[in-house]
C-alpha positions as semicolon CSV with decimal commas, in nm:
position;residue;x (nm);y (nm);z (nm)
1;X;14,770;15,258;15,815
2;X;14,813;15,645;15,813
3;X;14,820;15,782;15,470
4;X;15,233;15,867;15,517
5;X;15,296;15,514;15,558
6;X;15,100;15,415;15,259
7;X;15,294;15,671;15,060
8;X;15,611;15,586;15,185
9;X;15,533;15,198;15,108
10;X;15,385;15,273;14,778
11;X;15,690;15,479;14,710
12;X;15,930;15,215;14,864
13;X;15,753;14,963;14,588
14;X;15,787;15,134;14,359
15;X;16,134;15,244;14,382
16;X;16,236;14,857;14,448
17;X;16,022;14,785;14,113
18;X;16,265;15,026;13,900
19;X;16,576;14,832;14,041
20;X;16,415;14,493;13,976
21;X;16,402;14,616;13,631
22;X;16,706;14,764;13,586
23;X;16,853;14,427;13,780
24;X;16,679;14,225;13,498
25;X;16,736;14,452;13,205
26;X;16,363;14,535;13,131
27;X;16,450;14,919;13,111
28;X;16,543;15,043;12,741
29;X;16,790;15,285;12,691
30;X;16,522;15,556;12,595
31;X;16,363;15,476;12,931
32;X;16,666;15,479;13,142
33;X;16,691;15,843;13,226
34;X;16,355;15,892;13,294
35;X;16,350;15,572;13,510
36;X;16,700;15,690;13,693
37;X;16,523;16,086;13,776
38;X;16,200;15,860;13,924
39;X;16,413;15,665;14,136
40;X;16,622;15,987;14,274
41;X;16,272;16,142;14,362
42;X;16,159;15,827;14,549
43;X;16,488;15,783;14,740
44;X;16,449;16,184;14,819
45;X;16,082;16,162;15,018
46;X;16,153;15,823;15,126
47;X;16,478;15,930;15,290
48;X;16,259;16,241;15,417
49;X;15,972;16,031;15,543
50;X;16,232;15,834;15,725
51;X;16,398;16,133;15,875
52;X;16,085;16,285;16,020
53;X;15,954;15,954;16,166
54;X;16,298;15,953;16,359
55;X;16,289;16,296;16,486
56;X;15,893;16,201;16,607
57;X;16,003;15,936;16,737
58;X;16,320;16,088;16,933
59;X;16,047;16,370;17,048
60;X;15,790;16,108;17,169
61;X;16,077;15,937;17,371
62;X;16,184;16,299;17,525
63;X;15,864;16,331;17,611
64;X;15,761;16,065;17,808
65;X;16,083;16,074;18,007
């Protein structure tokens, strides 16, 4: 696995880990806005890894056409 998937899954995990959490209450309130900035910067590169697998993905496809 190519280290941008492993960051985006480790990432992914990680972000789904801080919802479990906050799902099941295990996040105090002095935690909460620490936890809540994490989980803006993991949806931010996730959302960016996603992006430029697409556009890769779109170019491989023009490409082979």
């Amino acid at each position: 696995m190519s280290q941008i998937n492993e960051s985006y899954t480790r990432s992914l995990q990680e972000l789904e880990e801080i919802v479990k959490q906050l799902e099941e209450g295990y996040i105090t309130v002095d935690e909460l806005a620490e936890k809540s900035k994490r989980a803006s910067e993991l949806i931010t590169y996730c959302r960016q890894k996603l992006r430029q697998t697409q556009e890769e993905v779109e170019q491989t496809l023009k490409d082979i056409e």
